[in-house]
C-alpha positions in Angstrom: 0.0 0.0 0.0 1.1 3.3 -1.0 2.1 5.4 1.8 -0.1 9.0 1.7 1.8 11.8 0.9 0.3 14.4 3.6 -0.5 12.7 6.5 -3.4 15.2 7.6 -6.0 14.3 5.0 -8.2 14.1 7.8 -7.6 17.4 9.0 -8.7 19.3 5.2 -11.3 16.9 4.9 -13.0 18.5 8.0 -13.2 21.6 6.8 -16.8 21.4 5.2 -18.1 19.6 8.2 -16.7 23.0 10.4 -18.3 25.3 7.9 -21.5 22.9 8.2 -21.5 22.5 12.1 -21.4 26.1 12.2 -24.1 27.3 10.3 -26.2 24.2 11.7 -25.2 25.3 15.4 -26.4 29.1 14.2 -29.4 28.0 13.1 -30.4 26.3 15.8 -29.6 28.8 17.7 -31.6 31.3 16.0 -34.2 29.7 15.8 -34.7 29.0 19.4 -34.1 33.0 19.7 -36.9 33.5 17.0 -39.1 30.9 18.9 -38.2 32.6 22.3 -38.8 36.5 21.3 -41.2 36.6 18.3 -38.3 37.6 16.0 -38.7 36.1 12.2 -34.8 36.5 10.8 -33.2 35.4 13.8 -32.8 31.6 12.1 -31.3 33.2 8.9 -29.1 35.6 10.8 -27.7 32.9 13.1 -26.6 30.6 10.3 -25.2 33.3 8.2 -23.2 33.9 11.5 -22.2 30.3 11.4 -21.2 30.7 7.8 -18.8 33.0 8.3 -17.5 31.8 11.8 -16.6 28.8 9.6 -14.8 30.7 6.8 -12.8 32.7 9.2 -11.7 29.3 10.7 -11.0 28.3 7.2 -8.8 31.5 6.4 -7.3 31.2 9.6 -5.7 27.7 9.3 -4.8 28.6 5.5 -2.6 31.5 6.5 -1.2 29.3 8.9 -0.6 26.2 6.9 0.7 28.9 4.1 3.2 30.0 6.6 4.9 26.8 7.3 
């Protein structure tokens, strides 16, 4: 069997399931705040929150894998 050539395949392959947790967490959580207050854009607010909690994660570990 061929060894693999970067060993953290695992590591990049979670990237899309970070991005995903996070705008799933978000809407959850807005939702629940929607629920809770009477608000109707809480649920769209709070995954769009996720979104881009998960693309700064993203950029975050590019610059640092970039840097080594």
């Amino acid at each position: 069997m061929a060894k693999d050539s970067d060993p953290n395949w695992g590591y990049f392959g979670s990237i899309g399931l970070v991005i995903g947790v996070g705008a799933g967490f978000g809407y959850f959580v807005g939702h629940w705040l929607d629920q809770r207050n009477g608000w109707h854009w809480g649920a769209v607010i709070g995954a769009m929150l996720g979104v881009a909690a998960g693309m700064y994660q993203l950029i975050k570990d590019a610059i640092r894998i970039n840097k080594d």
